[in-house]
N, C-alpha and C positions, 0 to 999 in steps of 0.2 A: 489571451488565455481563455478559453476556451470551459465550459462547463464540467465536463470531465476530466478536465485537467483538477482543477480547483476542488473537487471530489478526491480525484486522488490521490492532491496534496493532504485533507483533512485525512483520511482512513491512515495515509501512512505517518503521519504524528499522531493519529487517536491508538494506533497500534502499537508505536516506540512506546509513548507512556506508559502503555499498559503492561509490556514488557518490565518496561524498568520498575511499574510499581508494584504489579503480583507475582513475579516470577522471577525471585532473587534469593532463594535457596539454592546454591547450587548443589546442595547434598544429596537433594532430591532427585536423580537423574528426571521424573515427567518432568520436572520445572525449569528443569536443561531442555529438553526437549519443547517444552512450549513457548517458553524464550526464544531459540531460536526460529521457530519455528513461527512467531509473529514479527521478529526481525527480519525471513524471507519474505514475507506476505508483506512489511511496509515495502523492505527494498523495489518490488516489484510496480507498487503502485505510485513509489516515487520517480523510477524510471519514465512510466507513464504519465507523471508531471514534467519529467523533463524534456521528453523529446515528440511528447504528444500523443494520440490514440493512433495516428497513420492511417492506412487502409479500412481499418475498423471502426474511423468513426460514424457517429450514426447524422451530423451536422452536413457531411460529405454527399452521403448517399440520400441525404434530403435536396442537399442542393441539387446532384444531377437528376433527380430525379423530376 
């Protein structure tokens, strides 16, 4: 595992939390909306833990370089 990985394992658990602990009104449609809306944002960087950065790492284009 790799630096980036481990990054954006943390951002997407520092994101769930924060979902689940400011943004639990659901009356409020913004707090609907920013709820889900840091649920998309972890989703994406846990992807990025699981299958890696790919082409876009920056460890990659050091190496060939």
């Amino acid at each position: 595992m790799n630096g980036l990985q481990t990054y954006a394992e943390f951002l997407g658990r520092v994101l769930i939390a924060a979902a689940l602990l400011f943004h639990l009104d659901f009356a409020q449609q913004m707090q609907m909306i920013m709820f889900l809306k840091n649920f998309a944002i972890a989703g994406g960087f846990l992807v990025i833990f699981a299958y890696g950065p790919g082409p876009i790492s920056l460890d990659r284009r050091k190496a060939s370089a």
